[in-house]
matplotlib code that plots the C-alpha trace (Angstrom):
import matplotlib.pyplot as plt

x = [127.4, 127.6, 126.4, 129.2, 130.4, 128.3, 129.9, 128.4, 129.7, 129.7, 130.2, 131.9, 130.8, 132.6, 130.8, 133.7, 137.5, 139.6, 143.1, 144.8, 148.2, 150.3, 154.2, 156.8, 155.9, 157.0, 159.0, 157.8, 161.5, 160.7, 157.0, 157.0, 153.6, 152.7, 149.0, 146.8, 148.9, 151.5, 154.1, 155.3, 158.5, 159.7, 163.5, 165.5, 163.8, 164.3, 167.9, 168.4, 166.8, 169.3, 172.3, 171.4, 170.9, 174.4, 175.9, 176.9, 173.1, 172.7, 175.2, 173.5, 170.4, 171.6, 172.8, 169.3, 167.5, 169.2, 168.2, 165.2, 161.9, 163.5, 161.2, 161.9, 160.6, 162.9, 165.5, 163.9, 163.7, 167.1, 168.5, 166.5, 166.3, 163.7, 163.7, 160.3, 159.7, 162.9, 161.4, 158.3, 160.0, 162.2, 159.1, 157.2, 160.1, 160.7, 157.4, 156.0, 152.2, 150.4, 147.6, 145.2, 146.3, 144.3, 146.9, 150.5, 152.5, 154.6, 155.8, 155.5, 153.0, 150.7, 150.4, 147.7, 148.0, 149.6, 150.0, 153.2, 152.0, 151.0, 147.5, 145.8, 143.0, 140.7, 142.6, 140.7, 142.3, 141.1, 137.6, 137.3, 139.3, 135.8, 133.6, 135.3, 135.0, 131.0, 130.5, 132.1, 129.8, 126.9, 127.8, 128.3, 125.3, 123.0, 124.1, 122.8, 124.4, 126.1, 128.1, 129.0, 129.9, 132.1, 133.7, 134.1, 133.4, 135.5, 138.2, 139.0, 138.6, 140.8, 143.4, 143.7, 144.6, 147.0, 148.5, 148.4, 150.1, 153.7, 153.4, 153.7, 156.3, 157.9, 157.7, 157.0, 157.1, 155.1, 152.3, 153.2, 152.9, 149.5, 148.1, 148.9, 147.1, 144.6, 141.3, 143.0, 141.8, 138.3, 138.9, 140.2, 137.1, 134.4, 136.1, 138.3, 137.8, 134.7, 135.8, 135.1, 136.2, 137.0, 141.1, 140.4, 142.6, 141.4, 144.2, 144.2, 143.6, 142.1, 138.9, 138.3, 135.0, 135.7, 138.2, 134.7, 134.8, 137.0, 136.6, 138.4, 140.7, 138.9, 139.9, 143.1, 142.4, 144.1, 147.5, 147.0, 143.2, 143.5, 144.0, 145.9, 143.9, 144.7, 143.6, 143.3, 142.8, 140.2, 140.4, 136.8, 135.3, 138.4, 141.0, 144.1, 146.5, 147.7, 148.1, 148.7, 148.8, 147.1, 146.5, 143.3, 140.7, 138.1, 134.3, 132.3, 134.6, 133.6, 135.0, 134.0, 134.9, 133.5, 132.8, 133.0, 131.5, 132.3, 128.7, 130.8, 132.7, 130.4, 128.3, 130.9, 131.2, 127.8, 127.7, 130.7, 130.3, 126.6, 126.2, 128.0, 127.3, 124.0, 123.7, 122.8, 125.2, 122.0, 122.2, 126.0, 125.7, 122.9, 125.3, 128.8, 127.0, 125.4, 128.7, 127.1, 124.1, 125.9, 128.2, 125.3, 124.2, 127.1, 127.8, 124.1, 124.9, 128.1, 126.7, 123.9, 126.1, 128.3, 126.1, 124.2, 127.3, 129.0, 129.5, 126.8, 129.6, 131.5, 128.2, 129.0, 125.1, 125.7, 123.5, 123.7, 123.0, 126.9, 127.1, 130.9, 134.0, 137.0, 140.9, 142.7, 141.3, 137.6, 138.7, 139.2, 135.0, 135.0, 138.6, 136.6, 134.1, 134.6, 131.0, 129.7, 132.0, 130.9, 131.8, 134.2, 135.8, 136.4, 137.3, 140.1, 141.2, 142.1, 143.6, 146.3, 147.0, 146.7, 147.2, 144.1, 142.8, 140.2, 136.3, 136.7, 135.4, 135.9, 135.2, 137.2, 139.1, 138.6, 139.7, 138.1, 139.7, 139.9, 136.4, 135.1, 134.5, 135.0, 137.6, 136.8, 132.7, 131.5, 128.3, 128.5, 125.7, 125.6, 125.8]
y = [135.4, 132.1, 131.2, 131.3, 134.2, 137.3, 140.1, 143.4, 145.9, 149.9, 153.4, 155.9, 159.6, 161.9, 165.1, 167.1, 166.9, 164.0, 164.1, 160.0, 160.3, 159.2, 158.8, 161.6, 164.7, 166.1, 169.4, 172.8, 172.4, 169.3, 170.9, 173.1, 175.5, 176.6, 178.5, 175.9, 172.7, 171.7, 169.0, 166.8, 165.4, 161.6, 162.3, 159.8, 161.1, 164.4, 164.2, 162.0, 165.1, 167.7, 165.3, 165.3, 168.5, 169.2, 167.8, 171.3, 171.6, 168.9, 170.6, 173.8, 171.9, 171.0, 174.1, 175.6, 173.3, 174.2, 178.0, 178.8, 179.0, 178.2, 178.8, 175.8, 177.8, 180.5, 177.8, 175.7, 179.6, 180.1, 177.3, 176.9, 181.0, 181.2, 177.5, 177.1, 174.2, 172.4, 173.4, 171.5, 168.6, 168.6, 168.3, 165.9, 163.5, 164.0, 164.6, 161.8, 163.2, 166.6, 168.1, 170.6, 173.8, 175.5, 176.8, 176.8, 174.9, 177.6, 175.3, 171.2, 169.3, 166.3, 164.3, 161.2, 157.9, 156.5, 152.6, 152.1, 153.8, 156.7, 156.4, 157.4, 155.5, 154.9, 151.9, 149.6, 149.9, 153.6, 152.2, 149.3, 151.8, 153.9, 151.1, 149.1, 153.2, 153.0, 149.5, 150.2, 153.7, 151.6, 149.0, 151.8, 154.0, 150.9, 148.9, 150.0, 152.8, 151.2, 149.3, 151.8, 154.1, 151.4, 150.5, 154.4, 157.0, 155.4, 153.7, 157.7, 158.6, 156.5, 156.3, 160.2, 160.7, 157.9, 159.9, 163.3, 161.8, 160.5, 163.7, 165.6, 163.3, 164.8, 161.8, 164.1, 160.6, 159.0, 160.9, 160.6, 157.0, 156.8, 159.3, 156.9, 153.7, 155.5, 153.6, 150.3, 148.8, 149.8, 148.6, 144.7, 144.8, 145.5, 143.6, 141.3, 138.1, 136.0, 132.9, 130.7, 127.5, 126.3, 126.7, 130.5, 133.4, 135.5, 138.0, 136.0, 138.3, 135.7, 136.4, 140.0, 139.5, 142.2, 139.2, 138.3, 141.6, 142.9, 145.2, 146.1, 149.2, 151.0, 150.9, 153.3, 157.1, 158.5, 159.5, 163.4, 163.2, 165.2, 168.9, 170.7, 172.1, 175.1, 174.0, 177.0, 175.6, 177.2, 177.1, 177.8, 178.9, 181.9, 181.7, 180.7, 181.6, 178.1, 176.8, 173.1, 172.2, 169.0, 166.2, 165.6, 163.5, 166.2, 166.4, 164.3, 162.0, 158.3, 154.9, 151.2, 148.8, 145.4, 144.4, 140.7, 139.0, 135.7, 134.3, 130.8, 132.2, 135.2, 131.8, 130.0, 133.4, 132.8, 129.3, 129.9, 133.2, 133.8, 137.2, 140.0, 143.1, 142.3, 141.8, 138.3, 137.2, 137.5, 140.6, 141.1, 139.2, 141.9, 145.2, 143.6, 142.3, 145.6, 147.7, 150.7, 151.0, 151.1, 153.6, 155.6, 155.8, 157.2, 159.3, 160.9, 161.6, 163.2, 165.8, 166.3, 167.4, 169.4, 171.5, 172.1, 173.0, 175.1, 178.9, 179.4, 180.6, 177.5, 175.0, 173.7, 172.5, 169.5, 169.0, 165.4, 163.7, 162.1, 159.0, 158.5, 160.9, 159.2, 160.3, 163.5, 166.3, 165.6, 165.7, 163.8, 162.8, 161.2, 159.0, 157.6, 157.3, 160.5, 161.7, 159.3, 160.9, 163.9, 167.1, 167.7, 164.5, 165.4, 169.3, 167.4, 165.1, 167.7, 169.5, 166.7, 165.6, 168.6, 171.5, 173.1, 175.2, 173.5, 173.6, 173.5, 169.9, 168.6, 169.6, 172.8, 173.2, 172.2, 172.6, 173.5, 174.7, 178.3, 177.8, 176.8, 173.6, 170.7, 167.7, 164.0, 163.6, 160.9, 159.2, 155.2, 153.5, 149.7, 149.3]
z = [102.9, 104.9, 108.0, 109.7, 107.9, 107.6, 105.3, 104.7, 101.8, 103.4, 101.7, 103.7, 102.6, 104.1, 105.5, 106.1, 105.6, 106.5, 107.9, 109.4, 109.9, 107.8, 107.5, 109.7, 109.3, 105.9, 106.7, 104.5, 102.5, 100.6, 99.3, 96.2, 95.5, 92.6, 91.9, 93.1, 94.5, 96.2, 95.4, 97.7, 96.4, 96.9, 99.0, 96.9, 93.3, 94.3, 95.0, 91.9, 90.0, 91.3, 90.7, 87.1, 86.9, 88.4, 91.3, 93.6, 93.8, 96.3, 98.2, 97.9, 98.9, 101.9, 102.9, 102.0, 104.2, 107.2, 106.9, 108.9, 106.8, 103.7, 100.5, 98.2, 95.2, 95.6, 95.6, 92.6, 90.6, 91.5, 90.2, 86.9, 86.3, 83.7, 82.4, 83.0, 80.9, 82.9, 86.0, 85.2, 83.6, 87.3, 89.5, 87.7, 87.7, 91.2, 93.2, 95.0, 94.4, 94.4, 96.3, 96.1, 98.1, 100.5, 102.1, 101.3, 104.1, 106.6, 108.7, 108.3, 106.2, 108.5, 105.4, 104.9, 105.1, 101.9, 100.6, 99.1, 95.3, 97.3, 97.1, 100.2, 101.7, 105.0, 107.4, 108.6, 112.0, 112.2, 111.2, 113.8, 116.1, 116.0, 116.0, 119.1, 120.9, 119.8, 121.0, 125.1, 124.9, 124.5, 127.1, 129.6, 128.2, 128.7, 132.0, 135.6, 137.3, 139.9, 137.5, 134.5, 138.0, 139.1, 136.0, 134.5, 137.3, 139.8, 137.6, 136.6, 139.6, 141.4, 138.0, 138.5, 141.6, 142.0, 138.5, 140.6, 143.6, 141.0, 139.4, 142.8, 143.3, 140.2, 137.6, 134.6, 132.3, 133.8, 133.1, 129.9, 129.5, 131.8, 129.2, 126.7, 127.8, 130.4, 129.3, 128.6, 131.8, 130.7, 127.8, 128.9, 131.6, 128.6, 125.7, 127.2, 129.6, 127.0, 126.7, 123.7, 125.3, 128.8, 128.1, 127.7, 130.1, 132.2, 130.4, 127.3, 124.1, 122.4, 124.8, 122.9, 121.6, 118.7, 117.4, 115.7, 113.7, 111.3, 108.8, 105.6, 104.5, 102.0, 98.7, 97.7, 95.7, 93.3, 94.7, 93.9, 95.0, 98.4, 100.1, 102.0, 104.2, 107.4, 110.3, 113.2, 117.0, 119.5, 123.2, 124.8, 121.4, 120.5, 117.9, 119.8, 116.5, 116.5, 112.8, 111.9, 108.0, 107.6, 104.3, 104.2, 101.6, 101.1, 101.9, 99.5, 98.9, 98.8, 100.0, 100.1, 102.7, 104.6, 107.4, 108.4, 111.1, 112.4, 113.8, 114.4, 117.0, 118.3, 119.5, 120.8, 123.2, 123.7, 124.5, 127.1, 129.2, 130.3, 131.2, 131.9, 133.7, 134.1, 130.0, 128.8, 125.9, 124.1, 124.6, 124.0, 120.8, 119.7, 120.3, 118.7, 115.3, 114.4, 114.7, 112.5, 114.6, 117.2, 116.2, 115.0, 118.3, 119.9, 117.0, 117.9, 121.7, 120.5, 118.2, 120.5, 123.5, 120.8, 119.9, 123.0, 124.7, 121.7, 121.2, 118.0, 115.5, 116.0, 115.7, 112.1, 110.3, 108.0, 104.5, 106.0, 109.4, 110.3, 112.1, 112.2, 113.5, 112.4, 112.4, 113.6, 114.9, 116.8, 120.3, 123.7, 123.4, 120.0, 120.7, 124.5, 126.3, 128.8, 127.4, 130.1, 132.5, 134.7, 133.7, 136.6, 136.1, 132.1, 133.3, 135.6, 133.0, 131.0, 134.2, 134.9, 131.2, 129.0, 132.2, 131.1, 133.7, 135.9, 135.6, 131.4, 131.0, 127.4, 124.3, 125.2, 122.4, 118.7, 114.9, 112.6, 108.6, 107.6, 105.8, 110.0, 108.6, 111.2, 110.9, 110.4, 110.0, 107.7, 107.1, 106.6, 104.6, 104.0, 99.7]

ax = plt.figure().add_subplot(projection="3d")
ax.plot(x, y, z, "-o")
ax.set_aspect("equal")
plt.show()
C-alpha cells in the first residue's frame, strides 16, 4: 500500500445462494440430468458430438427442439439405446460444465456468470454496483430532511407523475425506458458534479467521485462448482406458483477480491469542491473510503425493516450477521435507495412500474429456494 494508493484484500462468504446473470438464457433442451447434476452442453461441441455419431441426428435434433417441452434425455436414450458407456463418453466430450441439481430445469436455465473457461465468479461491477447503492443510502440517511426530501421524496414524486401522465397518454415504452434509468438523476446529483480541477463539467463523468474506487472481480471457481437451484416467487408472503430455475454459487462458498482506493485523487475532490449538501468534503472523504462500513450500514437498515415487516414463516435467521445483498433476486430495496422513501411513495412505485395493486409498498414480493432459503446474502470481511 502506498500513499497514494490504498489497497485492501476482502473475503466474500456467502450466507445464502448466489445467482448474477450470466450469458442468454440457456433453454431446458440443451441440459441433460442425470441423478444428481445437470449438464450444460457447449452448442458447437454438442453438435460436433452428434455429427460424429451420425449425421441424421442433427437433423433429428432439430426437429426435437422444436417440440414443446422436449426431454433431452429421452432423446440422448433414444439415440444411444443401452450404450451407456457411449452415452457417458458423448456428454463429457460435449458438455460445457455440470452443476449440482436441486431441481431439474422444466423450463429455461438462468445460468451464472462465466469467464471464458467457464468458471464462474463474483464481477466486480456487481460488487461496486452494491457499494456505490450503500454509499447514496448513507448520504441521504445522514443529510437534513429538507434536503434528502428534496433530492429523493420530491424527485419520485414529481418523476412519477410526469410517468403517469405519458402513460395515460398511452406511451406503453416509455415507461419502459423511465423504469430503466429512474434513479439516475439521483444518482448524477449525489455522485456526480466533484470536481478535481477547475476544467471539470458540471455533466462531466470524470466528476464521479466513486472513479477513486474500484474494486476487483473475485477470483474464478471451478467451472462445475455451482447449483441449480428452484426458486418459487411470493406476492405478500403466499406462494404465487411462479417457478424460475436459477445458477447459483452456493451458501458457504468463498471469494477474494480488492478494493483500491485512490487517496491522490479522493484529495484533489477535496481540495476543489467544499461541501456539499451540507457535508464538508471532510466528511465526504470519510463515507466513500470505507465502502464496507458503509455498506454494512445499509445492509443493517435493510434486514431490520425485512424482518419487522415480514410474515414469520418467510423471516429466514442466518448462523451469521450479513452485511451484503448482491445479484438477482433481493428486491426493488436492496438494488436503491426507496428504503428512505415513504411507504406510499414505494406502494405507488410498484403501482405504475410493476401494476401492483396500490397501498403494498415494497418488499411485497420475494424468492426464496424450495429449502425457503433467501437469494444473494453474503458477509464481506477484510483478509
Amino acid at each position: 500500500m502506498s500513499n497514494f494508493l490504498h489497497v485492501r484484500k476482502y473475503r466474500l462468504k456467502l450466507l445464502s445462494p448466489l445467482h448474477i446473470g450470466g450469458s442468454d438464457r440457456i433453454p431446458f433442451y440443451m441440459i441433460f440430468c442425470n441423478g444428481d447434476r445437470c449438464y450444460i452442453f457447449d452448442e458447437i461441441r454438442f453438435g460436433e458430438a452428434l455429427a460424429n455419431k451420425a449425421p441424421q441426428f442433427v437433423d433429428r435434433f432439430v426437429q426435437f427442439a422444436h417440440q414443446e417441452r422436449a426431454n433431452l434425455a429421452d432423446f440422448l436414450h433414444e439415440i444411444f439405446r443401452g450404450d451407456q458407456k457411449g452415452l457417458i463418453d458423448f456428454v463429457e466430450h460435449a458438455k460445457a460444465y455440470s452443476a449440482k441439481a436441486k431441481a431439474c430445469p422444466r423450463r429455461e436455465l438462468h445460468p451464472f456468470i462465466r469467464d471464458s473457461l467457464y468458471r464462474p465468479y463474483v464481477p466486480g461491477t456487481s460488487l461496486k454496483g452494491a457499494l456505490r447503492t450503500a454509499i447514496m443510502y448513507v448520504m441521504l440517511r445522514r443529510m437534513d430532511e429538507s434536503d434528502r426530501k428534496r433530492l429523493l421524496v420530491d424527485f419520485v414524486e414529481n418523476k412519477l407523475n410526469r410517468i403517469q401522465m405519458e402513460v395515460r397518454r398511452g406511451k406503453s415504452r416509455y415507461i419502459r425506458n423511465e423504469e430503466k434509468w429512474f434513479d439516475q438523476d439521483i444518482e448524477v446529483e449525489l455522485m456526480w458534479k466533484y470536481f478535481f480541477d477547475e476544467a471539470t463539467m458540471k455533466f462531466d463523468p470524470h466528476s464521479d467521485i466513486l472513479r477513486t474506487v474500484k474494486v476487483s472481480d473475485t477470483q474464478p471457481l471451478d467451472p462445475n462448482s455451482t447449483v441449480i437451484e428452484e426458486v418459487e416467487v411470493y406476492n405478500r408472503g403466499y406462494a404465487t406458483g411462479i417457478k424460475i430455475y436459477v445458477e447459483t454459487l452456493p451458501a458457504g462458498t468463498e471469494l477474494e477480491f480488492t478494493i483500491s482506493i485512490d487517496m491522490q485523487l479522493l484529495n484533489r475532490f477535496r481540495e476543489h469542491t467544499r461541501q456539499k449538501f451540507g457535508f464538508s468534503m471532510n466528511e465526504i472523504v470519510e463515507i466513500v473510503g470505507n465502502p464496507i462500513k458503509m455498506v454494512s450500514e445499509w445492509t443493517r437498515d435493510l434486514l431490520d425493516y425485512e424482518r419487522r415487516v415480514s410474515k414469520g414463516s418467510l423471516t429466514y435467521h442466518f448462523a451469521e450477521e450479513p452485511n451484503i445483498n448482491l445479484g438477482w433476486g433481493g428486491g426493488l430495496l436492496t438494488k436503491t435507495v426507496d428504503l428512505l422513501l415513504p411507504e406510499r411513495l414505494r406502494a405507488e412505485l410498484l403501482r405504475t412500474f410493476k401494476r401492483r395493486r396500490p397501498y403494498h409498498p415494497a418488499p411485497s414480493s420475494r424468492r426464496f429456494t424450495k429449502d425457503r432459503r433467501p437469494i444473494g446474502w453474503g458477509k464481506i470481511e477484510e483478509v
